[in-house]
N, C-alpha and C positions, 0 to 999 in steps of 0.2 A: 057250346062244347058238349059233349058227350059226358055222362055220366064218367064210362070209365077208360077215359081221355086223361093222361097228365099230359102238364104242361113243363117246359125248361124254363129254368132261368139264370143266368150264370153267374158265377162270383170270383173266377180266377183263372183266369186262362193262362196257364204256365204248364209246364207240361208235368208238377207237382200240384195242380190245381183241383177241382172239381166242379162237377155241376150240379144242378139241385133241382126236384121234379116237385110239384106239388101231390101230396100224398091222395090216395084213391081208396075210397072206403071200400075192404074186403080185400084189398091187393095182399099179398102176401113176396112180392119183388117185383120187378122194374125193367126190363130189357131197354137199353141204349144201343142206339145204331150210327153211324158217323159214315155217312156218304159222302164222296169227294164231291165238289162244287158243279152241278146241274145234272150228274150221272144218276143213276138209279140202282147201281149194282153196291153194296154195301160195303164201306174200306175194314172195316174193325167193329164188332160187337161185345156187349158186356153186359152180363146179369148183377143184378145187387139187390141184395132183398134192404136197402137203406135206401131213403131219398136224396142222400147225399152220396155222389155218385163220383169216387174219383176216377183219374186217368191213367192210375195205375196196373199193371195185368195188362192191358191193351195189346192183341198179338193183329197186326203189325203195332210197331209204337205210333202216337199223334207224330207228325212232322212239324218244326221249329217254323214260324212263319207263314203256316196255311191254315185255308180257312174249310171249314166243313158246315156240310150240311146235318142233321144232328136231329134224331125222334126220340118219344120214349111212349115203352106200349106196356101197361100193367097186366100181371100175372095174377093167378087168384091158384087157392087149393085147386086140385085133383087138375091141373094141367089148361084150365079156361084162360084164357087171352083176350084182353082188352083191348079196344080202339088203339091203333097206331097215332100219334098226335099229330099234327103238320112239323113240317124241316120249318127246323129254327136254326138261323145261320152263326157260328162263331170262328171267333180265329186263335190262335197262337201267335205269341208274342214272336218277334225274330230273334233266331238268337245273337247276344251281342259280341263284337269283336271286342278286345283290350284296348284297342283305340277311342271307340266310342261309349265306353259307359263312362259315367258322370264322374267328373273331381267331387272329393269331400275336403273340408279341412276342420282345423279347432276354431271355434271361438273363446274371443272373447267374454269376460273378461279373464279367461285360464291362462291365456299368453298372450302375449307381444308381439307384433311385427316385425322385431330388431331383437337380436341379444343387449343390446345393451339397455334394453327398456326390459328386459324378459321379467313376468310377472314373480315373484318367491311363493311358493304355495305346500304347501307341511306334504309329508311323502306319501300321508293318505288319500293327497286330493283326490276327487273326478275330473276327467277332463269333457270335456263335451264338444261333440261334432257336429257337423251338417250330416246328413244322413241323405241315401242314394236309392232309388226306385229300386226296389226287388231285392237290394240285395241282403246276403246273409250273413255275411260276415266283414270285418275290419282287420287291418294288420297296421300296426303301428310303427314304426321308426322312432327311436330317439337314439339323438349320435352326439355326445358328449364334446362340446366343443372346444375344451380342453386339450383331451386326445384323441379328438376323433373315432371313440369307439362307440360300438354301436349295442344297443339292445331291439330286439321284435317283440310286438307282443299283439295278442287278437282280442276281437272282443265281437261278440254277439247279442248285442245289446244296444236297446232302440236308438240310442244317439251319445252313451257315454262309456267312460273304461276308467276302474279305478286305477290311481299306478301302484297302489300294494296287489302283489307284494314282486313288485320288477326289479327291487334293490337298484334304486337309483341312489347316486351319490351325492350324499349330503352337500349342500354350497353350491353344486355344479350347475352350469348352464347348458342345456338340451334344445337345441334344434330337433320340433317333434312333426310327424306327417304320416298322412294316414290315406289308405287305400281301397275301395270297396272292390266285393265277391259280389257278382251275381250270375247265377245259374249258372254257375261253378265253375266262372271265369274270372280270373284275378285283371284289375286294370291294368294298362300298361304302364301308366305313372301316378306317384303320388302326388296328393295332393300340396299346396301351397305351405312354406316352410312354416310355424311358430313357437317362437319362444321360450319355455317356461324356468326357472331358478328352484332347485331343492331347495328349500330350509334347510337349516341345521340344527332349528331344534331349540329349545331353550333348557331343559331337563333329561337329564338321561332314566333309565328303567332301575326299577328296584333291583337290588343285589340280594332281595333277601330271594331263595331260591321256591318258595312258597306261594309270592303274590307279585306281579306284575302290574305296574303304577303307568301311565301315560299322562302326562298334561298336556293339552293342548288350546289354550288359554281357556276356550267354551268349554273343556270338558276334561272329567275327573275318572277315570276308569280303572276297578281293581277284581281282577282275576282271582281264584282260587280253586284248587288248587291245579300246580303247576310244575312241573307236568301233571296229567292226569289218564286215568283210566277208563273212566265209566262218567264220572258228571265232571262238568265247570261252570261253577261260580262267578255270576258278573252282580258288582254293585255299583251303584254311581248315585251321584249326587242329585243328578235331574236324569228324566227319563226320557229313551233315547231309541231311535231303531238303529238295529243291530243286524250286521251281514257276516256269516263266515266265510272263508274263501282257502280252495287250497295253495299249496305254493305253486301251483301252475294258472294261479287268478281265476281257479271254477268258483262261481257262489255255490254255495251248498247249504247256506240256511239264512235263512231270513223274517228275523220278530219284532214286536215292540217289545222293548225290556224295560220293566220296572225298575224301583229303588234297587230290587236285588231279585233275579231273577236264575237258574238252577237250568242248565242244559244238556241233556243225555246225549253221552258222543262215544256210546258204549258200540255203536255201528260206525261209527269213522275208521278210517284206514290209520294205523299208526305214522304220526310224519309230525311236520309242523302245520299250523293253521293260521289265521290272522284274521285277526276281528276290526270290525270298521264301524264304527257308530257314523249317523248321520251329519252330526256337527266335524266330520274331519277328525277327529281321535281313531287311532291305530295302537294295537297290542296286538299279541301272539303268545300263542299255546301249544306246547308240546302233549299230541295224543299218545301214550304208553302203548 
């Protein structure tokens, strides 16, 4: 190979993906070329002074399901040009229908197969799913079997979703089912029914307006103060990692927390918050 020859190699063929060239000593950027399959005439080009070359910018765009022929020739100061590489062939994924992308569902052991087996799990649980090639997101179902009514919720996240803060009903049984996104097509059905039973709890929250108390058998958690403006105060008995989350379930912080540990939430948006320790203990703070 040529001195100043890169080569491809590819790591994500989505039409949010990229390629990656091996860097060339003295190059200062990168021209990519993507010829359609055995032509010569060039479909779409793109400079990048990075070796990590996305597929973004592209005027025409890539096309969903085809395959390209694909060089990379380095550039150097004052306008020098290096070796063209040889076509290396790649493709693009197809894109998929709502018929064909993959079911996900919960497992076990979060829920049950039946309501009347339905697991009881405290309102901070995680629930955790199978997870689906590519995709980016989850939309959740639970329909209160009760009354039949329903909550949605999303998650972004590699394979689980807390249910704080969904205000699910204490005691109730939820028929739950979940749906993946990929490349920005929703499935056309969800996934397989499960189970799960709210707890109701054994202890309620302090009434002192000050400090906010949780038990949740493993774990001992006290807020201060409460509301707050600029800092909150978490102490606990054992040490614990800790998730904030808004009420619309973004995480927005995540630490290990000592015996007692002091959080600046002097850039939080004013609202409510809800804290999530790793052993299943839940609380909430009001931001002034």
């Amino acid at each position: 190979m040529h001195k100043n020859t890169a080569t491809i190699n590819f790591a994500n063929n989505t039409p949010s993906g990229y390629i990656k060239c091996n860097a060339v000593a003295g190059a200062t950027g990168y021209l990519v070329k993507f010829y359609p399959v055995g032509s010569m005439v060039v479909y779409a080009q793109k400079n990048s002074s990075s070796t990590n070359i996305t597929f973004a910018g592209l005027t025409p765009a890539l096309q969903m399901g085809t395959q390209y022929d694909v060089t990379v020739t380095p550039l150097f100061v004052g306008g020098g040009v290096g070796i063209e590489s040889t076509k290396c062939r790649m493709g693009l994924m197809r894109l998929p229908t709502p018929n064909n992308i993959a079911a996900t569902m919960l497992k076990s052991p979060t829920c049950k197969s039946t309501a009347i087996s339905a697991a009881a799990v405290v309102p901070a649980s995680t629930i955790i799913f199978t997870t689906v090639s590519q995709a980016s997101s989850y939309e959740f179902k639970f329909v209160n079997q009760a009354d039949n009514s329903a909550i949605t919720a999303y998650a972004s996240y590699v394979n689980q979703r807390t249910l704080a803060p969904l205000n699910l009903v204490a005691g109730a049984t939820y028929a739950v089912s979940v749906r993946a996104k990929v490349l920005g097509i929703w499935a056309a059905n969800f996934g397989t029914l499960c189970y799960i039973k709210i707890s109701s709890g054994s202890k309620e929250e302090s009434s002192n307006e000050n400090i906010v108390e949780v038990f949740v058998e493993t774990a001992n958690i006290k807020l201060f103060q409460n509301p707050a403006k600029t800092n909150i105060t978490f102490e606990s008995n054992t040490s614990n990692q800790i998730s904030i989350y808004t009420i619309l379930g973004e995480e927005i912080f995540n630490s290990k927390m000592q015996s007692k540990t002091i959080i600046d939430i002097s850039n939080f948006a004013k609202g409510i918050y809800f804290v999530r320790s790793n052993d299943g203990a839940i609380s909430k703070f009001v931001k002034e």
